[in-house]
C-alpha positions in Angstrom: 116.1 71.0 61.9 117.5 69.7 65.2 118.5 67.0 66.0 115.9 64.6 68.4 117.3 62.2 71.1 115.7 58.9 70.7 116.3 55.1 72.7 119.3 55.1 75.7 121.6 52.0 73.7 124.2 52.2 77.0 125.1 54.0 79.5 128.5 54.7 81.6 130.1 56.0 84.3 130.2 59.3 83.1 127.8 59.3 79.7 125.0 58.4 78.4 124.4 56.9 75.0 121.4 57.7 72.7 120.3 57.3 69.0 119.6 59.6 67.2 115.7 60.0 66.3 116.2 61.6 62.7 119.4 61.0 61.5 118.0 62.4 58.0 119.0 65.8 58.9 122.1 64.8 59.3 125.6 64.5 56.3 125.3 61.1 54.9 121.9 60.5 57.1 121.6 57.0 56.0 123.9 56.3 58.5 123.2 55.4 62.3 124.1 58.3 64.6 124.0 58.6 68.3 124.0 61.7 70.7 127.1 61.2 73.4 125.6 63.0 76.3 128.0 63.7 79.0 127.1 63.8 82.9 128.1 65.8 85.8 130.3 63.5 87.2 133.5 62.9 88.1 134.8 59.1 89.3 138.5 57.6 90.4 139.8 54.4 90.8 137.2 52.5 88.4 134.1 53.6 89.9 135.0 53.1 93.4 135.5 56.9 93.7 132.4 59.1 92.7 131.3 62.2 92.7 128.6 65.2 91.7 130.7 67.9 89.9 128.1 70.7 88.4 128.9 71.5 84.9 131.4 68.9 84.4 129.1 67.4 81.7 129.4 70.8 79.3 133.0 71.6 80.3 133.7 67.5 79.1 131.5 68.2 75.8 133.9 71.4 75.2 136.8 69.6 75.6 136.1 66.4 73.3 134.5 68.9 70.8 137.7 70.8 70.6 139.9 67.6 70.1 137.9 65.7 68.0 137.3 69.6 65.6 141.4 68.9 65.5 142.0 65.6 64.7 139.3 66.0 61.9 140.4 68.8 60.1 144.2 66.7 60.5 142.9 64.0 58.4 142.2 61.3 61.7 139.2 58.9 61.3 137.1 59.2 64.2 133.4 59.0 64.7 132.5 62.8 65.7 130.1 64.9 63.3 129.2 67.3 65.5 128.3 69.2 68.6 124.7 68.9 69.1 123.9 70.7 73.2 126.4 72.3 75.6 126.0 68.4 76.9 125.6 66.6 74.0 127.7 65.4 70.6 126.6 63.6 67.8 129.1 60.7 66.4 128.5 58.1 64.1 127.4 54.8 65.8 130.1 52.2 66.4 130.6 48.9 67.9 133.4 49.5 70.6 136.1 47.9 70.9 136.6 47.0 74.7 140.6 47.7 74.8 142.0 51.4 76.3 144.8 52.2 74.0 147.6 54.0 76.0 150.8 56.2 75.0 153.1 57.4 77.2 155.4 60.1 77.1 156.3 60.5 80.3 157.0 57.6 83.0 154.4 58.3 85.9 151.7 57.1 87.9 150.6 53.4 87.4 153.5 52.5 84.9 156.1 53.1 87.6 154.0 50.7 90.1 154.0 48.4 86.9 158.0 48.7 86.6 159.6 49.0 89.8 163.1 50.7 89.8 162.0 53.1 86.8 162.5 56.5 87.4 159.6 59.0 87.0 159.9 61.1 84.5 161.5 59.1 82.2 161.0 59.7 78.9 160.1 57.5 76.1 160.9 58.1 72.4 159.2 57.0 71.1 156.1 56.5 73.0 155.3 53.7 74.6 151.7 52.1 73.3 150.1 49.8 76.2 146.9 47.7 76.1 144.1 47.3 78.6 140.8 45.5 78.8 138.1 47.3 80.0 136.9 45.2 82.8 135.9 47.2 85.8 135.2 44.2 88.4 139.0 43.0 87.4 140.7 46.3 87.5 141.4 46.9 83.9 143.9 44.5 83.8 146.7 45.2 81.1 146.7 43.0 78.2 149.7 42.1 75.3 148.9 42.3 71.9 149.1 38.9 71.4 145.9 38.4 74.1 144.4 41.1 72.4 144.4 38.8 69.2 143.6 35.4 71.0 140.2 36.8 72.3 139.0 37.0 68.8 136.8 40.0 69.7 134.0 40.4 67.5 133.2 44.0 66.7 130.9 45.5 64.4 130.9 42.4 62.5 134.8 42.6 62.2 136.8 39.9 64.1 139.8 42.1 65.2 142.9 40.5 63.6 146.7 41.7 63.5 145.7 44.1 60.9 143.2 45.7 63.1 145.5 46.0 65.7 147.9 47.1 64.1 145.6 49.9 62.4 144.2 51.1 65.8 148.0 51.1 67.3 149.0 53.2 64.7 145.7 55.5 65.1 146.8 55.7 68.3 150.2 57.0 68.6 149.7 59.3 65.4 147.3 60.9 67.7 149.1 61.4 70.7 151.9 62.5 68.8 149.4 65.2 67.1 147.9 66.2 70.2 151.2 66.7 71.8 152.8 68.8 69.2 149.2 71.1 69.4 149.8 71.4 73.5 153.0 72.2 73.4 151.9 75.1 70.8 150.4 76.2 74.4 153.6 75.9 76.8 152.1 72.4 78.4 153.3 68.4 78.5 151.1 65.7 76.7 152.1 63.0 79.4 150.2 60.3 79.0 147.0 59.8 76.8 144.5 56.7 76.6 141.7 56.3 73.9 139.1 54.2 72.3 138.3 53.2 69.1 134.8 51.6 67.3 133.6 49.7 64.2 131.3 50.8 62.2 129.4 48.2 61.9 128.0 49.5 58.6 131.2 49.7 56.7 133.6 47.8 58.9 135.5 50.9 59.3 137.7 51.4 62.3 136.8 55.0 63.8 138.6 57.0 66.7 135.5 56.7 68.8 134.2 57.8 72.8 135.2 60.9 74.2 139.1 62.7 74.7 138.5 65.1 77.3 140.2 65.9 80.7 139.7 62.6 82.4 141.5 60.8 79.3 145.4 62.4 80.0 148.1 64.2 82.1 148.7 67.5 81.2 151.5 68.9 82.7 151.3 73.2 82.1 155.4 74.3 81.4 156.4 70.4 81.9 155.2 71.0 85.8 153.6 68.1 87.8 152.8 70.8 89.8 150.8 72.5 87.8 148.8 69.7 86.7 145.2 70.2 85.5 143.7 66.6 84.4 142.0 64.1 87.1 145.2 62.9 88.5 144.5 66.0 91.4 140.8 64.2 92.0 142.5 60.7 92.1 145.0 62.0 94.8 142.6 64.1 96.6 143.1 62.2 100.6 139.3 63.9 101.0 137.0 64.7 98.6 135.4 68.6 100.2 133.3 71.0 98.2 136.5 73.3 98.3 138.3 70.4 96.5 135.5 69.6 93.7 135.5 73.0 92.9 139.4 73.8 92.6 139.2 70.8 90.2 136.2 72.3 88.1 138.4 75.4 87.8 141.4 72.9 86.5 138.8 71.8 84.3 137.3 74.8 82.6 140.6 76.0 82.4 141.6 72.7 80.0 138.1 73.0 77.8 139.6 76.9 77.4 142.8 75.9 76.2 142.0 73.2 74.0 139.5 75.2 72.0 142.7 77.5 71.4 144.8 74.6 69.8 143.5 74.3 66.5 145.1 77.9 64.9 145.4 79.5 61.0 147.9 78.2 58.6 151.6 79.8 59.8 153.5 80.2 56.8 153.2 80.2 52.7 154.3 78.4 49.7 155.5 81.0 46.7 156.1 79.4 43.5 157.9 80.9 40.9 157.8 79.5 37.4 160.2 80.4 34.5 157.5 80.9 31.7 153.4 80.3 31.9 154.4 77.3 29.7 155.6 75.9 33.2 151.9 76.1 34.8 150.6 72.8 34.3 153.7 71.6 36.6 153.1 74.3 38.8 149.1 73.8 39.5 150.7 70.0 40.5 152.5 71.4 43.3 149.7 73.6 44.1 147.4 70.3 44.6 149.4 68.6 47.2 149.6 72.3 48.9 146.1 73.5 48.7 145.4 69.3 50.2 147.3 70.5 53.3 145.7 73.9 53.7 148.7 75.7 52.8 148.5 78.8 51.4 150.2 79.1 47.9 150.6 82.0 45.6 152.6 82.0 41.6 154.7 84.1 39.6 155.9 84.4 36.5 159.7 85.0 36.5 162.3 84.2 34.7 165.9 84.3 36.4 167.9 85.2 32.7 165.5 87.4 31.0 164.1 89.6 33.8 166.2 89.2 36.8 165.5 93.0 38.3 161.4 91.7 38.4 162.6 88.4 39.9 164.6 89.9 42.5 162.0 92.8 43.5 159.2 89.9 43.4 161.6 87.9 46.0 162.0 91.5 48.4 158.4 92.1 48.3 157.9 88.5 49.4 160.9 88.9 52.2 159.5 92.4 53.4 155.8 90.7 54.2 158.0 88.7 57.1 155.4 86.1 56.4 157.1 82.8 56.9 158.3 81.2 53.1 159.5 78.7 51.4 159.8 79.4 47.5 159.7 76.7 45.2 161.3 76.9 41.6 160.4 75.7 38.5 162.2 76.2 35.2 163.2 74.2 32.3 165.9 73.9 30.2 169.1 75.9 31.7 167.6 76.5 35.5 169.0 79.6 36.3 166.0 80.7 38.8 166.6 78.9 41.7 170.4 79.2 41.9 169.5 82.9 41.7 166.6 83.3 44.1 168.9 81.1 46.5 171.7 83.3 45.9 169.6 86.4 47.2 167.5 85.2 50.0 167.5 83.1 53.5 164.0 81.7 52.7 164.6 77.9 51.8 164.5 77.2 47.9 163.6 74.1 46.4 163.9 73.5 42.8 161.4 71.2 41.0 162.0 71.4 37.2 159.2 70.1 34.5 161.1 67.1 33.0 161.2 66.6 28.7 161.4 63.2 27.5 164.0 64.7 25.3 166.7 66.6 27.1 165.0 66.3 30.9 168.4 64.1 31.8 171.0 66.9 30.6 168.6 69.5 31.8 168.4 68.5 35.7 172.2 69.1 35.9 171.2 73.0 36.1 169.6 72.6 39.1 171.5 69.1 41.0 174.9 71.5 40.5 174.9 74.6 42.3 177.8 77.2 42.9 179.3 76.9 45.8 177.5 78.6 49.0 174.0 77.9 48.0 171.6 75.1 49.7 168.7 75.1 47.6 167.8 71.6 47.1 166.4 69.3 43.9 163.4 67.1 42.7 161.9 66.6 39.7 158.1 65.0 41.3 155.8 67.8 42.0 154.4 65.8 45.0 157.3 65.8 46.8 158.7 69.5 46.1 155.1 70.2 48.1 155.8 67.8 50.4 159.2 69.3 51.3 157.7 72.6 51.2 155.2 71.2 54.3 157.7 69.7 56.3 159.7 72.5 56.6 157.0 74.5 57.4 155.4 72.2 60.1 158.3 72.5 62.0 156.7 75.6 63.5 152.6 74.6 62.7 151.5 72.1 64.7 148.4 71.7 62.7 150.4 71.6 59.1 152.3 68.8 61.2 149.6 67.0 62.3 147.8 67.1 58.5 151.3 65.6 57.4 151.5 63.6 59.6 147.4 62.5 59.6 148.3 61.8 55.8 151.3 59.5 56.4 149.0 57.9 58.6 146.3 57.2 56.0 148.7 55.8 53.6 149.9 53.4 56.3 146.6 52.4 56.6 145.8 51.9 52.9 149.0 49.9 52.2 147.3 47.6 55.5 144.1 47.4 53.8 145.5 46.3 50.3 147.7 43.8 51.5 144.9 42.3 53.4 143.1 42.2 50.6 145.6 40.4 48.6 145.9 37.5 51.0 142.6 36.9 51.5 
């Protein structure tokens, strides 16, 4: 069953608001949803710039869609369910919060008329996180954190406290950071980003809300300001022609392309090789924390001292796929398996022996002392030897990066909400 627009709740510059009529047919459809419905418009300079761009609305829709697809499937709260039309997405309905969160990257545009003698193109690591309040008759003015937290904005239900704050700055530079990584997977420069965030007033629940499309960054193609394709060439435009509005349409369909192209298959593999089926339990740990991630995970059964010919062909086969590895060990007792499987490979090794209450702290010297020339490394928490496994391989995933780093987000988050908790 489709979904039915009902009542316009608000309207802005450049979208419409509407609920949604039967939210029934919708996940979880005891929940409010709206439809975000995007128009074919393009404005500069809060509003004082407008203009009629024809199919701006569905390239915007793309866009958003493709971002918001990402950040989910990273592990990012936000409010998108859906998309609904070419035009239109569904999200769950949230009380905004009237602050534009901004990273920068890169040191350019307003921030260098902000901080005369700054040099553009400076970089900031890590990025800087600025706050405005959305007031179009003042300009937007930039606020500090502590204004934010003297205006006692009510949201949702939620009066937005340091813990808020310090949840939705979080949000915010996790995300940059992810969507950064995922454009450079394409050869371009995340600059500068702003966003929004909502409450749903339901749960209380702070949710990456509005849109993330091409008005909402700089994106510089091969670190180029040249080359730029976001709304910074429709701010500087001295005349706004026909020939110009559609140069910039071409900038923008060429943006909604790309960014349905960021969110890719998992890069690389975890093998784990366990030194009898007696090790399994330990190894279906491991597997957990893998699988969680979206990282592909296979197991043998190999033991270093009493079939080391079948552990050494299992390792070639696994070299030969030139499939992108990291090989965890587990064995008991007197690990011999990893020293080995380090011995004969360039894939990274990590050991991650099962521990016995009895002999678990004379055991673990087997795999904490190698001989010399091997740099397989040691721990005895399934969690982490997954963990391990990620990082290495998100070096060259941007989506594996972005789920680990989505999920060191969460737990930040968590640790926010239970300390809240405790002092209430």
């Amino acid at each position: 069953m489709e979904v039915q627009p009902g009542d316009k709740i608000a309207e802005g510059k450049t979208k419409e608001i509407l609920l949604v009529k039967n939210p029934e047919v919708l996940p979880g459809g005891e929940r409010e949803y709206v439809l975000l419905q995007s128009k074919d418009r393009i404005t500069a300079h809060n509003a004082q710039r407008v203009n009629e761009m024809e199919g701006k609305g569905a390239l915007a829709t793309n866009t958003t869609a493709a971002i918001f697809e990402l950040l989910n499937e990273c592990g990012v709260k936000t409010h998108f369910v859906q998309r609904c039309t070419d035009t239109a997405l569904v999200s769950v309905k949230c009380d905004m919060v009237p602050i534009e969160f901004v990273t920068r990257r890169v040191a350019t545009g307003s921030f260098l008329k902000r901080n005369q003698g700054v040099k553009e193109g400076y970089r900031f690591s890590p990025p800087l996180l600025e706050y405005f309040f959305k007031d179009d008759e003042a300009g937007d003015p930039q606020w500090s954190y502590e204004q934010i937290l003297a205006a006692e904005m009510k949201c949702g239900g939620v009066v937005i406290c340091s813990h808020h704050l310090d949840e939705m700055s979080r949000m915010t530079v996790t995300v940059f950071e992810i969507l950064e990584r995922a454009w450079a997977s394409l050869g371009c420069t995340l600059v500068d980003m702003k966003i929004e965030f909502g409450v749903n007033p339901v749960n209380g629940e702070i949710l990456l809300a509005d849109v993330i499309d091409n008005d909402s960054w700089r994106l510089w193609p091969s670190g180029d300001r040249r080359l730029m394709k976001d709304k910074q060439v429709y701010r500087d435009l001295r005349e706004v022609t026909a020939e110009a509005i559609q140069e910039i349409k071409k900038n923008y369909a060429w943006v909604a392309e790309k960014a349905n192209q960021l969110m890719s298959k998992p890069w690389g593999r975890v093998v784990i090789f366990m030194g009898s089926a007696s090790d399994k339990a330990h190894c279906e740990k491991i597997a957990k924390v893998l699988r969680e991630l979206k990282i592909p995970v296979t197991m043998h059964v190999c033991s270093a001292h009493k079939c080391t010919p079948m552990s050494l062909a299992v390792l070639q086969e696994i070299e030969g796929d030139a499939v992108p590895t990291v090989i965890i060990a587990v064995a008991g007792r007197s690990n011999g398996l990893g020293p080995v499987l380090a011995g004969n490979t360039n894939l990274p090794v990590i050991n991650c022996p099962p521990m016995s209450a009895e002999w678990g702290d004379k055991d673990v010297w087997s795999s904490l002392r190698m001989p010399s020339g091997l740099g397989c490394s040691t721990t005895i928490q399934p969690d982490v030897a997954a963990l391990n496994a990620a990082s290495i391989l998100g070096l060259n995933d941007h989506m594996l990066w972005g789920r680990i780093r989505a999920r060191q987000l969460n737990t930040y988050i968590g640790l926010i909400h239970d300390n809240q908790k405790i002092n209430q």
